[in-house]
N, C-alpha and C positions, 0 to 999 in steps of 0.2 A: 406574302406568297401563300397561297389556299393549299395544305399538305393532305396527302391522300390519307384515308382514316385506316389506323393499324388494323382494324378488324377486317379490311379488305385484301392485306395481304395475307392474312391466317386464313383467310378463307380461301383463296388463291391455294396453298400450304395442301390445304385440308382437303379440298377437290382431287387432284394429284397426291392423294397421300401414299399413294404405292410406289408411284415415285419418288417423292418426298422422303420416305423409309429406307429404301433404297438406298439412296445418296447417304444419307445421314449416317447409315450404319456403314457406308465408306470410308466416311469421313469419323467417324466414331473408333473404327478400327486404328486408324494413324494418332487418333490421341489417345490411345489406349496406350499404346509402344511409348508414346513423348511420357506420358503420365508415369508408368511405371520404370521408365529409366528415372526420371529426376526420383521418383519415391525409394527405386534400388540406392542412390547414388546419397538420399538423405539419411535410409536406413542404416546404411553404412558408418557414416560421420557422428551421426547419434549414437549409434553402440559403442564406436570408439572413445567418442567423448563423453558417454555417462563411466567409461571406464577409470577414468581419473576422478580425483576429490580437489578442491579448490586448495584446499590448505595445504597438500603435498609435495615435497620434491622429488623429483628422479634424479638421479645423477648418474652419469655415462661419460665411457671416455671420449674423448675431443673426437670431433669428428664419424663419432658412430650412428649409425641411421636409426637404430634399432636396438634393444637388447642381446639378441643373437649373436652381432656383431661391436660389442662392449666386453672388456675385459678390465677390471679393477679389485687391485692385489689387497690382501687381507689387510697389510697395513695401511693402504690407502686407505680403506673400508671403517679401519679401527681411527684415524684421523676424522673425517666423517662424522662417525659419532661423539665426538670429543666437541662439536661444532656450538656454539651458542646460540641459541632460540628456538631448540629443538624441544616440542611436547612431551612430555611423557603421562601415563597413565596413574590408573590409581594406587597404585604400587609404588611408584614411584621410578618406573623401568623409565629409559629413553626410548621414543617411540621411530626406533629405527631397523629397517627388514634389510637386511643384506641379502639376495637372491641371487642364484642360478639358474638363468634361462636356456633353452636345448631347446630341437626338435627332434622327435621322434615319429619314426612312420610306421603309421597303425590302417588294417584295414576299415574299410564303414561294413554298417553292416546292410544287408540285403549283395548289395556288389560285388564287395568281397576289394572293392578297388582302394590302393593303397595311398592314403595322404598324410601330408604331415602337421600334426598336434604340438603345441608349444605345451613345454613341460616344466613347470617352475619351482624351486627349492624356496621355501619360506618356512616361518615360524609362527606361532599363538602371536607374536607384534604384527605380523602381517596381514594378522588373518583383523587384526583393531584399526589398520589403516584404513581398510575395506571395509567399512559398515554396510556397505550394499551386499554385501556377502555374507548368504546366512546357510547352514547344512537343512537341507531338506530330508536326507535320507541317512541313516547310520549315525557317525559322528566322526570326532576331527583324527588326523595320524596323529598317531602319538611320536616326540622327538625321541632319533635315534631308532627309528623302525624302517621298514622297508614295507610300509605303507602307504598310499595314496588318498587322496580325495580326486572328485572329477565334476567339472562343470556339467551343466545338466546338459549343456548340446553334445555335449563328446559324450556323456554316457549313454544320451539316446541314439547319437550318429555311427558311433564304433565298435567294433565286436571287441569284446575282453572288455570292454570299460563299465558292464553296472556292478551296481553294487552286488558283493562279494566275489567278483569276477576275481580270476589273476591274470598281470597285463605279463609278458618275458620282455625287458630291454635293460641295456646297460649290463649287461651278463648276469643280470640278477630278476627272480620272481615279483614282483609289487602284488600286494591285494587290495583290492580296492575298498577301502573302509567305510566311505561316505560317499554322497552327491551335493553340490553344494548349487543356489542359484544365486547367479550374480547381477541380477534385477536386467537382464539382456543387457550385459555390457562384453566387452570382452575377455572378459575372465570366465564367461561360460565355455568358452573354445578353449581351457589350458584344462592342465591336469596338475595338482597338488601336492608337494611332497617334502619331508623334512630336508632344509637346506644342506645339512655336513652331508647326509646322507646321499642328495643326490652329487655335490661334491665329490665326493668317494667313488662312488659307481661310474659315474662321466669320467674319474681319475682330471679332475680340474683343480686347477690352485688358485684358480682368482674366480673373482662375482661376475655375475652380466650386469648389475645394477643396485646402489641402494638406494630407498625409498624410506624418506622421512617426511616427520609432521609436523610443521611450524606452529611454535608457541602462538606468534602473532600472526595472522592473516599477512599482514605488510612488512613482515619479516621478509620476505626471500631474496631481495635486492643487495642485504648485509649478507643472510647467510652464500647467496652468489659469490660476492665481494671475497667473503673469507676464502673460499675453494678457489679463486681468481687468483690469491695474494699469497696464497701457499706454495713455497718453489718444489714440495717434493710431489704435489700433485698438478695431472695431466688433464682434469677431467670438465666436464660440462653438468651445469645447474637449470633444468626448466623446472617449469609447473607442471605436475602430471598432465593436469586438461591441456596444454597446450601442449604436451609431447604426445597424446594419443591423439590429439586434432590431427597433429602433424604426420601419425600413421595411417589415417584416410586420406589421405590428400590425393596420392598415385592415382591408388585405385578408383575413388569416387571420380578424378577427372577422367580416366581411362574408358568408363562403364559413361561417362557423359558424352564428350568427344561419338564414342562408338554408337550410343543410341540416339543423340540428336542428329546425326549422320543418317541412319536409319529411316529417321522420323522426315527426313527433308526428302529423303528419297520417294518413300511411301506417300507425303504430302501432293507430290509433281501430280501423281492417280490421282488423288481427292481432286485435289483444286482442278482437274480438269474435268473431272466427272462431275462436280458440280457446276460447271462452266457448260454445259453438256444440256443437264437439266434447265438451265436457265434460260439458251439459248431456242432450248424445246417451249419452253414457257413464253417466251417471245413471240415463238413464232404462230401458236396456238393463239394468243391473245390479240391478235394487230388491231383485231375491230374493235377491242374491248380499248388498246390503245386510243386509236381516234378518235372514241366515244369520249375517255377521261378529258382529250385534249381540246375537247368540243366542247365543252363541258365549263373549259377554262381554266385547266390543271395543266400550269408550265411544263418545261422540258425536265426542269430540276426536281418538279415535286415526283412526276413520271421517272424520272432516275433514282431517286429517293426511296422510291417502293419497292422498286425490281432489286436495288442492294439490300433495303430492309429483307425484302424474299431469302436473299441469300447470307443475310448476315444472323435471321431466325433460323433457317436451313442446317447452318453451320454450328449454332448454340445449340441444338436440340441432340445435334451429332458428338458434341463436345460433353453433355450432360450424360448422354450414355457410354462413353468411351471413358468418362473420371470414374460414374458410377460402376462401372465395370470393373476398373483399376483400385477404385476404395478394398474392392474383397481382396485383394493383395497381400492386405494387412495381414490376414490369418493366416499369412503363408509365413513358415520357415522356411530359407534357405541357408546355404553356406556357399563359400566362395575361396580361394587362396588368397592372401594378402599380399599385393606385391615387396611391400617394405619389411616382413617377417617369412616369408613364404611359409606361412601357417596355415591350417586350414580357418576361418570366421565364420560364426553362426551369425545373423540376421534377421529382421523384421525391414519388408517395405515399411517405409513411413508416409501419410500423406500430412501434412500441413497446408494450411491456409495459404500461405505464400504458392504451392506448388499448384494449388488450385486454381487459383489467379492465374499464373503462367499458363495453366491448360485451356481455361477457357478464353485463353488471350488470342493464345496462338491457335484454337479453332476457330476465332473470329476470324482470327487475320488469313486464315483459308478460306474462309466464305469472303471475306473482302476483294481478294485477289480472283477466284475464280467466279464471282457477280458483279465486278466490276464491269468487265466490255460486253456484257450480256444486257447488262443496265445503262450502259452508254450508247447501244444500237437500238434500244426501243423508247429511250429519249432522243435519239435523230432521226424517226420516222417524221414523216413531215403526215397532218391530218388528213390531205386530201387522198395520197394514198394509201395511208391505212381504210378509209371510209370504203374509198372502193374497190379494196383487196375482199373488206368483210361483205 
């Protein structure tokens, strides 16, 4: 079969390019919305799970979704640590954080509007679990004070939080001593503070969580086993990265569902607007049709061109709606977490994968609205195209 030459239909394109433009940035606009929801919904999973370290445990009681809602008594806590295969440092300390997780509602600043901040009791061990975690600004509380550190998104997001600010909660003053950045994971969204301390102020008697560091990588299975086999404890063993995966999950499916939802709606406009243009392009060309067919250019190679029209239509619209959505990247947001109801600082993220899906799914808009456009100027029959022109 003799197929028509790609240059003909860029040319085609290129004549009509104010239509052409038109359309495209229609259809650019709706992969603009698909693009940045998957990029919000990656951003999200990525911050959470650079949150965690491979080698760590979290431990929570049975059934709790979250820290906030984990409670585990001092002696459980002191059990725990008593665990076999747990790391410790150069010291020769065990490398185990016993923490109090809270929210606190603090205003942002510019708004004035009030959200809630996860606020976590840890120590110098806590701060060694977290190598991603370095002070940028001041330095660390010192134990036994009524001091703070604060992630860099909460001290650039909330009033009272920079450095040397004083925050009021838990019926006591905090000054904020440091800024710390936690390489955009989710410890940029917490605030820092000696564990008994915050203890004390919250007037709590048990931990939200503790968080240790397996001697061996392929440890966790035994040390699971051991917390399983122990009858005076209730609690539950993951792996960090798989307990913060598991705190994007709501939300990223939520912001997906919501924005591919969106994106279909938005698409119905594209895909007919380009149906639109195509059919204008049909009907401008008839003579030009009869001529190819005269020519000796079947019905398929003639169907072949008119979807090519709209499947380049569609790419060129897709290129400017990713491109438009890459600058994303340099946006901060933040959002509440459904499984913490904390406030989350974030980074859109694009990757390769997500790229792929945009320029999929703007083909499969140009396939769907250049389809019957391209099936009715491959059923013109020659004669009367000839003598239409």
């Amino acid at each position: 079969m003799k197929a028509i030459p790609f240059a003909y239909i860029v040319r085609n394109l290129w004549v009509r390019r104010v239509t052409t433009l038109l359309t495209a940035l229609g259809m650019a606009l709706v992969v603009y919305v698909f693009a940045t929801v998957l990029m919000m919904s990656e951003g999200i999973r990525a911050t959470l799970v650079a949150t965690g370290q491979a080698d760590n445990v979290i431990v929570l009681r049975k059934g709790a979704g979250a820290e906030i809602n984990s409670a585990i008594a001092r002696a459980q806590a002191a059990i725990i640590e008593t665990l076999p295969g747990i790391a410790t440092d150069a010291l020769g300390r065990r490398l185990v954080s016993k923490e109090p997780v809270v929210l606190n509602n603090l205003p942002k600043r510019g708004s004035g509007k009030p959200s809630n901040v996860s606020v976590r009791g840890t120590s110098e061990l806590g701060l060694q679990l977290r190598p991603q975690v370095r002070l940028v600004e001041g330095r660390l509380f010192r134990p036994g004070s009524s001091e703070v550190v604060a992630g860099r998104a909460v001290a650039s997001g909330f009033q009272g939080v920079g450095l040397g600010e004083t925050l009021r909660f838990a019926g006591r003053e905090w000054t904020v001593v440091g800024v710390f950045d936690a390489g955009r994971s989710g410890f940029d969204s917490e605030i820092w503070g000696d564990a008994e301390q915050m203890m004390q102020a919250f007037r709590r008697n048990a931990y939200s969580s503790v968080v240790f560091r397996l001697a061996d990588l392929d440890g966790f299975d035994n040390a699971r086993a051991a917390l399983d086999d122990d009858p005076r404890l209730s609690l539950e063993a993951k792996r960090e990265v798989r307990f913060y995966a598991e705190q994007s999950e709501a939300l990223a499916t939520f912001i997906n569902i919501l924005g591919l939802s969106l994106s279909v709606i938005f698409s119905i406009g594209a895909v007919v607007g380009a149906m639109i243009t195509m059919f204008a392009a049909v009907a401008s060309r008839v003579g030009e049709i009869g001529t190819l067919r005269a020519l000796g250019f079947r019905r398929s190679a003639v169907l072949i061109a008119f979807l090519g029209e709209a499947l380049l239509l569609a790419l060129v619209g897709g290129v400017i709606g990713m491109g438009a959505a890459s600058l994303m990247q340099t946006v901060n947001i933040s959002t509440t977490n459904f499984q913490t109801f904390a406030e989350l600082a974030f980074q859109f993220k694009l990757t390769p994968l997500i790229a792929g899906q945009t320029l999929l799914f703007a083909l499969c808009m140009g396939l769907v609205g250049g389809f019957i456009p391209a099936w009715r100027a491959a059923r013109l029959a020659i004669v009367d195209c000839l003598r239409e022109a």
